[in-house]
C-alpha positions in Angstrom: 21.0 -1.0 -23.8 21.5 0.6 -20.1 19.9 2.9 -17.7 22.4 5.1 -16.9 20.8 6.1 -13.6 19.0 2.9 -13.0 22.8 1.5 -12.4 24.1 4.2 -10.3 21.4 4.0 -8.5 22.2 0.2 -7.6 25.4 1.0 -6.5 24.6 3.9 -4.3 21.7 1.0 -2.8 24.5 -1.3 -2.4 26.9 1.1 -0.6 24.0 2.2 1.8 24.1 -1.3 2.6 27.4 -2.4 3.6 27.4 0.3 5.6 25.3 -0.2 7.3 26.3 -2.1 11.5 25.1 -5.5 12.2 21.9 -5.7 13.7 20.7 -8.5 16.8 16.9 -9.0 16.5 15.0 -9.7 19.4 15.0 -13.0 18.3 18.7 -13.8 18.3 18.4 -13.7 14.5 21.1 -10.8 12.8 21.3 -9.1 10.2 25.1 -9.0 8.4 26.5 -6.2 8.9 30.1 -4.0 10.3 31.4 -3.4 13.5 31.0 -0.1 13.3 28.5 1.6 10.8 30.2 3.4 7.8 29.4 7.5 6.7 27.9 7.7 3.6 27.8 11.3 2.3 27.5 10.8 -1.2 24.5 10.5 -3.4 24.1 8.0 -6.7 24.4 11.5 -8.6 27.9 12.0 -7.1 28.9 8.7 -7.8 27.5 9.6 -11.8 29.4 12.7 -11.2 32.9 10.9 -10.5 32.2 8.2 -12.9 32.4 11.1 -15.8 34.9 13.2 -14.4 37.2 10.5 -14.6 36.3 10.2 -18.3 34.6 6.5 -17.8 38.1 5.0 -17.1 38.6 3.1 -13.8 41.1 5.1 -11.3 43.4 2.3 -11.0 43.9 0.5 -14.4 42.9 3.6 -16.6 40.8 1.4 -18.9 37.2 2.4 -19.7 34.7 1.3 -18.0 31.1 -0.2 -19.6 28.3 0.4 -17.6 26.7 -2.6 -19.4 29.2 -4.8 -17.5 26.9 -3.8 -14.6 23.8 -5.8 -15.9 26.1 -9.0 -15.3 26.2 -10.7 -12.5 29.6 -10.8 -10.7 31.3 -9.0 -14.0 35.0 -8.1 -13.1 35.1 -4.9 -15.4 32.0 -4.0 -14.1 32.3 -0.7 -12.4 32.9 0.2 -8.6 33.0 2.4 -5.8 36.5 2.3 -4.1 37.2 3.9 -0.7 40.6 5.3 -1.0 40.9 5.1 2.3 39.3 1.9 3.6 39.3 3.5 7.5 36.8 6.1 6.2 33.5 6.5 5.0 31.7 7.2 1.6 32.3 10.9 0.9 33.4 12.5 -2.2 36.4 13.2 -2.0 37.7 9.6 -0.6 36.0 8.1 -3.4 37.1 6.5 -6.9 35.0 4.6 -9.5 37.2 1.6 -10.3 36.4 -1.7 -12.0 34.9 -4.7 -9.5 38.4 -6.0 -10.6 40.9 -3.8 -8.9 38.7 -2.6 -6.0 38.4 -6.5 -5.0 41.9 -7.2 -6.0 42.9 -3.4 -4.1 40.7 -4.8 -0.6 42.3 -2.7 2.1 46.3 -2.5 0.6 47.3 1.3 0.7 47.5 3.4 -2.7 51.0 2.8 -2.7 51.6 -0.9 -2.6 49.0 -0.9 -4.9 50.3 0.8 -7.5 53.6 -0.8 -7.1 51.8 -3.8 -7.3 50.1 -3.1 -11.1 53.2 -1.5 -12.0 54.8 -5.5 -11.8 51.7 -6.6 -13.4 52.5 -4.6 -16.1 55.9 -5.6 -16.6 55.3 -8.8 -16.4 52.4 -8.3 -19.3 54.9 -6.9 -21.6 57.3 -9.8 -21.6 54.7 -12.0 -23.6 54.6 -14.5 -20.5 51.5 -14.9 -20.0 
């Protein structure tokens, strides 16, 4: 069993971090960060929010999502938060709960291509080829 808001919670901690700019310590040490430091204007009850109004399925694959995925490390159904624009920050309406899967596989291609992209998948699926 899962904690709901434990999870989301975890994912708005991770966003907060890659946001965040790389830092140079006084003593040449760094910590890893961006170029530039991302906006993050959402909260983990936003995030909840989306997940739900989506009806649990990921934005790009429209499968449901398991929040128990979550609980395993490196999971690829587990679920996401995708930028839909990868040039802007967190806010809620350039957000999309995805699974690890497609948001990975997604990286900075635009919506488009994207789509395009699954739509081959999908053929290719369908043929019994794999």
């Amino acid at each position: 069993m899962y904690n709901e808001e434990k999870i989301f919670k975890r994912m708005m901690s991770r966003i907060k971090t890659s946001s965040r700019k790389t830092v140079i310590r006084e003593n040449g040490s760094y910590s890893r960060g961006r170029k530039e430091e991302l906006e993050v204007k959402i909260t983990w009850q936003d995030i909840q929010q989306k997940y739900h109004q989506q009806n649990r399925l990921c934005h790009w694959f429209k499968i449901p999502i398991d929040l128990s995925h979550n609980l395993i490390r490196w999971h690829p159904l587990a679920a996401s938060c995708d930028r839909l624009d990868n040039n802007a920050g967190y806010t809620n309406d350039n957000i999309v709960i995805a699974t690890r899967f497609s948001n990975l596989g997604r990286g900075a291609c635009t919506e488009d291509i994207f789509i395009e992209s699954l739509d081959t998948i999908k053929q290719a699926l369908g043929k019994d080829n794999v």
